[in-house]
C-alpha atoms as one frame of an Amber mdcrd trajectory, in Angstrom:
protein
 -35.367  -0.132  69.089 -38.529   1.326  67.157 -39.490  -0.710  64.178 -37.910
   0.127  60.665 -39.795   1.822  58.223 -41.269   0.875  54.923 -38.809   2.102
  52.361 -40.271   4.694  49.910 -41.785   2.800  46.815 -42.539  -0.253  49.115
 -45.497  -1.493  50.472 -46.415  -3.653  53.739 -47.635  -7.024  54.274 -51.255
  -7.517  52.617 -54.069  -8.790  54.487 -57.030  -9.867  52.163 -60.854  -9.946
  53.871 -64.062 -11.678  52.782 -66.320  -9.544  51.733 -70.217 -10.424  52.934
 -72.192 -10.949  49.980 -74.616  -8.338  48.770 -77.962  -8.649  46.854 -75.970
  -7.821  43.903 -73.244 -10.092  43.744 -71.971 -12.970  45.728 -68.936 -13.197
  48.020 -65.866 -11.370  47.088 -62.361 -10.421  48.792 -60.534  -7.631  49.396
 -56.300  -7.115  49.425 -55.123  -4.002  51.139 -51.616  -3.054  51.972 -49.796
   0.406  53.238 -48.119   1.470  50.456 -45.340   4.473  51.662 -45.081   7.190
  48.472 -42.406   9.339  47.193 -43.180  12.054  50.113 -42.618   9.736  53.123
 -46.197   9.484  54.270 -48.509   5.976  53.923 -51.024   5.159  51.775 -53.466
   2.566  52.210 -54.060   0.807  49.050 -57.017  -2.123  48.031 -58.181  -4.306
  45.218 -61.222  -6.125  44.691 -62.269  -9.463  43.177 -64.130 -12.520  43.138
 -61.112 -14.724  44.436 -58.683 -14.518  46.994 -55.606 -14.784  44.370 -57.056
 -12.069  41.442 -57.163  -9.760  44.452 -54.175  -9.752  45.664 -53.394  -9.696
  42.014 -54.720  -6.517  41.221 -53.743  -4.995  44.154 -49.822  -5.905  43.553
 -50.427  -4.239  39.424 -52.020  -1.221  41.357 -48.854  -1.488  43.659 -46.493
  -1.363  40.464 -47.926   1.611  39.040 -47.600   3.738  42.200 -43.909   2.434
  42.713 -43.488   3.830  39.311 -44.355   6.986  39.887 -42.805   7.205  43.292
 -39.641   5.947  42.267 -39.587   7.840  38.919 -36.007   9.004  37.796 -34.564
   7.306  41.294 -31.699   4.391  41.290 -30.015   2.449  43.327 -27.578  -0.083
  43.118 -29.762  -2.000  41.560 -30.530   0.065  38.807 -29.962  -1.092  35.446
 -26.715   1.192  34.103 -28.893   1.209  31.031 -31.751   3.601  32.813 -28.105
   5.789  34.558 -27.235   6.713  31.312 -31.103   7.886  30.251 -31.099   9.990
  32.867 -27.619  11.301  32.358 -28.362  11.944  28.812 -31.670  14.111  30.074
 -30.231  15.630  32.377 -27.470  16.735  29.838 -30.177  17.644  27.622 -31.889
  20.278  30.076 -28.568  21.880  30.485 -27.955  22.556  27.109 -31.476  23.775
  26.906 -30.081  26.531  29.382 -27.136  27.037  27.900 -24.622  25.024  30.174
 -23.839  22.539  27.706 -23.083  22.358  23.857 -26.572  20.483  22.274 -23.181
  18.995  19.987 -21.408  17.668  22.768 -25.040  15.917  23.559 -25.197  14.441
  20.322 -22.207  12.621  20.134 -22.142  11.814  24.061 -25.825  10.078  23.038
 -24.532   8.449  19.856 -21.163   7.161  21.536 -23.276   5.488  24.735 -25.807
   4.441  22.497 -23.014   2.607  20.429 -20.481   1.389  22.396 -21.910   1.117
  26.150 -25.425   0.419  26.393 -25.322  -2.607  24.340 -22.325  -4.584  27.167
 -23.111  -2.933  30.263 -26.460  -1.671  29.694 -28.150  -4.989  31.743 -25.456
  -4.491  34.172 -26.881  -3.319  37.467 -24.806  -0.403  39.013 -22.898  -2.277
  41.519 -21.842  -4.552  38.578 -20.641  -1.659  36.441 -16.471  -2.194  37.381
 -13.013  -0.914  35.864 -12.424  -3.934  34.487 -15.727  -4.199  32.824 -15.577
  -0.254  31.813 -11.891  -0.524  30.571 -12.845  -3.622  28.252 -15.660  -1.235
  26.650 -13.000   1.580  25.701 -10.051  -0.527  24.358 -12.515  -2.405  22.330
 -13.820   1.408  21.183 -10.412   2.376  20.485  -9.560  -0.977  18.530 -12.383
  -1.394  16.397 -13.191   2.512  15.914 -10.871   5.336  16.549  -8.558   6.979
  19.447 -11.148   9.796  19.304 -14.173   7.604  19.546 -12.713   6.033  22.491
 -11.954   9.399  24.063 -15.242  10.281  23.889 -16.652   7.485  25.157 -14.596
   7.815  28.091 -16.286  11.030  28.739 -19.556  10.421  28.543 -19.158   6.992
  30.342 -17.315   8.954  33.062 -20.243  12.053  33.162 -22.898   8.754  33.618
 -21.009   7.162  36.668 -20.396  10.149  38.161 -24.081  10.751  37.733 -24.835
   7.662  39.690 -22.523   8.422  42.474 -24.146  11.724  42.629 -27.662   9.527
  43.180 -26.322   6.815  45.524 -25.955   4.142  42.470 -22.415   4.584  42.934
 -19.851   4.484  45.701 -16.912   5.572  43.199 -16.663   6.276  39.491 -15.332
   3.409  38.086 -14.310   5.507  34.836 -11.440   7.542  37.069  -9.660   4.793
  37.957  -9.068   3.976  34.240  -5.427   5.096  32.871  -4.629   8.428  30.545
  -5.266   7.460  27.213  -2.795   8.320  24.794  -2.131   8.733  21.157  -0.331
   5.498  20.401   2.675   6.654  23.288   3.423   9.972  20.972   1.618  13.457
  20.459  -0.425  14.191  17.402   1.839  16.139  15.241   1.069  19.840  14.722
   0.868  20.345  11.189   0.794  24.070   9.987   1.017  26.271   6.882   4.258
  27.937   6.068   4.625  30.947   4.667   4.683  29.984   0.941   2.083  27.561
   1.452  -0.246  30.055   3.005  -0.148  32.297   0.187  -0.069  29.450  -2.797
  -3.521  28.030  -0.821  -4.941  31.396  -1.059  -4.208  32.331  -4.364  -5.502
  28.134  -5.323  -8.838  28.695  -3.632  -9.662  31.548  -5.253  -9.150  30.392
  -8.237 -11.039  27.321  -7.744 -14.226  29.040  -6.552 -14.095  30.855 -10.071
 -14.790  27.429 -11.300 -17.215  26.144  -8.891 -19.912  29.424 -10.153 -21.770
  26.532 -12.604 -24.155  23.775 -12.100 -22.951  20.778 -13.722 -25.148  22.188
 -17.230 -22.824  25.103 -17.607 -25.607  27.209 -15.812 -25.144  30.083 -13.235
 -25.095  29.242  -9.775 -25.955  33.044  -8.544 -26.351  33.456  -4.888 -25.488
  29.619  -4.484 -22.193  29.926  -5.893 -20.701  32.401  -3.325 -19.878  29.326
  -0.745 -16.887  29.033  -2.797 -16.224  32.071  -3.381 -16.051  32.797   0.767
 -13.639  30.267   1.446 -10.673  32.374   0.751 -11.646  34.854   2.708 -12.733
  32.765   5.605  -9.226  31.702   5.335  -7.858  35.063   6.015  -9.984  35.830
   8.594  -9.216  32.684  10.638  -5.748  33.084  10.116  -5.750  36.674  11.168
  -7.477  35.827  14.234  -6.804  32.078  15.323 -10.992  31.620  15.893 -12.677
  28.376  15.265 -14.652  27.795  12.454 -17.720  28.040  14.200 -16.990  30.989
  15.439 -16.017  32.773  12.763 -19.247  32.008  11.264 -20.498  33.594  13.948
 -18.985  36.482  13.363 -21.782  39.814  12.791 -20.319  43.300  10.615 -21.112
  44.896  14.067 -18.701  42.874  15.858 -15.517  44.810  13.529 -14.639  47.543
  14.926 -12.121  49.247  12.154 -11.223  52.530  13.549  -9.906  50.306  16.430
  -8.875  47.025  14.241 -10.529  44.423  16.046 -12.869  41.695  16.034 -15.033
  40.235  18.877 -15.234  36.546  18.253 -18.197  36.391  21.333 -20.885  33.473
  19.861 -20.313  30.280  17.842 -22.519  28.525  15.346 -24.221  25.184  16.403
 -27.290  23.014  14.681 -29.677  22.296  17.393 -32.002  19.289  16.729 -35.613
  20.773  16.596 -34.524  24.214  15.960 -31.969  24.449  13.653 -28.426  26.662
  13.197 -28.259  28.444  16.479 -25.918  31.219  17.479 -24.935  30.459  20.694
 -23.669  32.544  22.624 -19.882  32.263  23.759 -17.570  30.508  22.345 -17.044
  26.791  21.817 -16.935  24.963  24.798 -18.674  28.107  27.029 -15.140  30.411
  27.179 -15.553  33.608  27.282 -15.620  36.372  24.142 -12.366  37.102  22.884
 -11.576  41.152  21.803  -8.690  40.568  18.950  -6.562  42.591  17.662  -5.914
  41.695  13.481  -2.936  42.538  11.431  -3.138  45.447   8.795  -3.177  42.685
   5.957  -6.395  41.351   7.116  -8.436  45.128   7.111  -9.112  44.700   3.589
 -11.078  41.706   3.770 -12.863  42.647   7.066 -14.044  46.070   5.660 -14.940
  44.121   2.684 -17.287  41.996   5.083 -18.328  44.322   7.407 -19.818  46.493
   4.498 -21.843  43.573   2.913 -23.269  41.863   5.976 -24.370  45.235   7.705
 -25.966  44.000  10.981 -25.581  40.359   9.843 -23.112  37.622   9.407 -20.098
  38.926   7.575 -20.312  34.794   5.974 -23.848  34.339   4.851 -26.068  31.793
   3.077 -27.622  32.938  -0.137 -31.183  33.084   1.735 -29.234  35.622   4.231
 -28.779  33.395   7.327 -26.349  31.658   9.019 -24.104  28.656   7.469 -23.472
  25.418   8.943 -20.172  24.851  10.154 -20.537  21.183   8.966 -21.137  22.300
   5.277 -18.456  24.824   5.170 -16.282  22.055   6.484 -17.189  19.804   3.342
 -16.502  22.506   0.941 -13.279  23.549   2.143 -12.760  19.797   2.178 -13.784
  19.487  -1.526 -11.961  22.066  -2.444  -8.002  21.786  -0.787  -8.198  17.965
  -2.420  -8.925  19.681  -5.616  -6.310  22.295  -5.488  -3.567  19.655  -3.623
  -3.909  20.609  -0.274  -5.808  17.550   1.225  -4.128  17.333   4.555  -5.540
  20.912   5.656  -8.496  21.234   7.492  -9.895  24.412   8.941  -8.355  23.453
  12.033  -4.891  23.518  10.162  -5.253  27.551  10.086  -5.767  27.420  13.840
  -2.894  25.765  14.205  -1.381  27.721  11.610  -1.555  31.147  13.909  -0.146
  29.314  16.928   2.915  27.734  14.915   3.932  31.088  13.820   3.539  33.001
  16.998   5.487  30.253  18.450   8.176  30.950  15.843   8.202  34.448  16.665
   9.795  33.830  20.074   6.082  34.400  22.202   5.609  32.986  25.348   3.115
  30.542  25.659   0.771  32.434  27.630   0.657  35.028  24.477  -0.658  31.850
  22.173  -2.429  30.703  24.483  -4.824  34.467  25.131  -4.499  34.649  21.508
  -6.326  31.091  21.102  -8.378  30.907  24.047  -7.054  28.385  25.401  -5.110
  27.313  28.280  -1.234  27.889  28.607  -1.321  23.704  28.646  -3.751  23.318
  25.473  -1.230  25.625  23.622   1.546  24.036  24.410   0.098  20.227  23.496
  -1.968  20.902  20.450  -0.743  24.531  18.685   2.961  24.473  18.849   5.344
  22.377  16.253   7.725  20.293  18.149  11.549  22.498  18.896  14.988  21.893
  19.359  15.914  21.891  22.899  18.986  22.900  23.345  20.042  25.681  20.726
  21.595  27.755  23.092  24.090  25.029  24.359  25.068  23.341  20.573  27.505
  26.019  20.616  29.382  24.976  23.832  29.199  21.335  23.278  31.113  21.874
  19.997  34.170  21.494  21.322  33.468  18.737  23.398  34.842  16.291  20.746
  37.144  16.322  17.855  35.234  16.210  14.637  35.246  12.428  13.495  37.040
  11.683  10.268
């Protein structure tokens, strides 16, 4: 059996030689070793210096830096998680940079790691990095923070080890043998705008943005003021189309087509560190464009829109460019607290459109193509819980004598 060879990053046994002494300096010593780099093949490496020990010194700190190199962005078991989760995190990073990820989804997946994982399992090495010790990290997420938080830790922890498994760190993903995480045993209830609601909230907005056209002098807000004035209309448009906020945002005149009475909801609106609001495009989570239909109510307001923005966004800043989702999101906070709405968010109107397609006897399936979503994300998160068994109440109502 042939000998084994050095691994890659790894270096032979040193032999150190006395040099013969020159008319410039006295006796010296040289360490020299094989050293095998990142492409398989051997290189012979040596040190100088006046003693035995500072030569095989330098030669093991000229070792160190050419293991770095060669090893650079490799792990093992060895590996500190700590480094798995850098590399995850880049390598999540160039895929958003070419459009495979959301730069969002980065974000939090960095802040979440950063938070919650690095700091008691970051010193773990990757063979240490268990379900026990993983499980401990999300129920004490979920305790301290949120549900949420520890849902998205679970993710990202899960993308990292499955990272090192695809790298040989790994043998299994710890993360997947972790239970479903629930919201305290029961679904979050869907809560939705009724009919009287929708058109009181409406008719409240509007009127509030009337009052929100001053600074806190008494003086005009002109082109700053018309945040407020949008929000009513962003809440028709959502409603008439089910799209996320982002994506409405996102929304250009050219993409209404009124002759036909749709709307293409095809990009979304995201802030990318370094380069600011981005329209990305597809919508949230990479699904494809969506070609709605909208209901006659909601022409008025579109060719309203589509008018003013030209080849632009229909919702605009007062410089002319896109909005951030986030600060939309704080004014329609701001202002459904101040007209008595506070437990709406824009993801209420969402939810909204799927409760009352629901109610109108459609099929799943139709909520979910309306929503872009899957038949099974319909049916968890954008339909109000139902009574079961109406069509048997009837025939059980004889099944007892009424009770005195």
């Amino acid at each position: 059996m042939g000998r084994l060879s050095t691994p890659i990053g790894a270096y032979g046994v040193i032999a150190v030689e006395k040099q013969p002494k020159t008319k410039k300096q006295g006796a010296r010593y040289r360490a020299s070793t094989y050293f095998r780099t990142s492409d398989g093949t051997l290189q012979r490496v040596r040190r100088q210096a006046v003693g035995k020990d500072l030569a095989i010194k330098r030669l093991k700190e000229a070792i160190g830096d050419l293991t770095t190199k060669s090893t650079d962005g490799e792990i093992s078991r060895s590996t500190r998680f700590e480094k798995v989760i850098t590399l995850y995190l880049d390598e999540l990073e160039e895929e958003a940079s070419l459009g495979n990820f959301s730069p969002t989804s980065v974000r939090l997946y960095r802040s979440v790691l950063k938070n919650w994982a690095t700091p008691p399992l970051g010193q773990l090495q990757c063979y240490e990095v268990n379900v026990t010790r993983c499980s401990k990290v999300i129920r004490d997420a979920r305790r301290k923070k949120s549900y949420d938080t520890a849902k998205t830790l679970k993710a990202a922890m899960s993308g990292a080890c499955d990272y090192a498994v695809r790298h040989g760190a790994m043998d299994e993903n710890p993360v997947r043998k972790i239970g479903r995480m629930t919201r305290n045993g029961e679904q979050k209830k869907v809560e939705a705008l009724t009919a009287e609601q929708r058109v009181d909230l409406l008719a409240k907005l509007r009127a509030y943005a009337l009052t929100r056209q001053t600074d806190a002098r008494g003086r005009p807000l002109g082109p700053r003021g018309q945040l407020w004035l949008d929000l009513a209309d962003l809440m028709e448009i959502m409603l008439a189309t089910g799209v996320r906020i982002g994506e409405a945002l996102a929304i250009l005149g050219t993409d209404i087509d009124l002759d036909a009475k749709t709307v293409a909801a095809s990009h979304h609106i995201i802030r990318v560190a370094g380069a600011g609001l981005v329209r990305r495009p597809q919508r949230k989570g990479n699904q494809d464009e969506l070609l709605l239909g909208v209901p006659a109510w909601a022409l008025s307001v579109l060719c309203r829109r589509k008018i003013a923005a030209g080849d632009g966004p229909i919702f605009a800043s007062f410089a002319g460019g896109f909005l951030d989702p986030s600060n939309v999101i704080n004014r329609l906070s701001e202002a459904v607290v101040a007209v008595g709405y506070e437990w709406v968010t824009s993801h209420v109107f969402r939810k909204t459109v799927g409760t009352v397609l629901d109610e109108a006897g459609l099929p799943t399936t139709a909520i979910a193509d309306q929503l872009g979503n899957s038949r099974q994300v319909a049916e968890r998160h954008y339909r109000k819980r139902r009574v079961a068994n109406t069509a048997n109440v009837a025939a059980l109502e004889d099944m007892m004598p009424a009770s005195g």
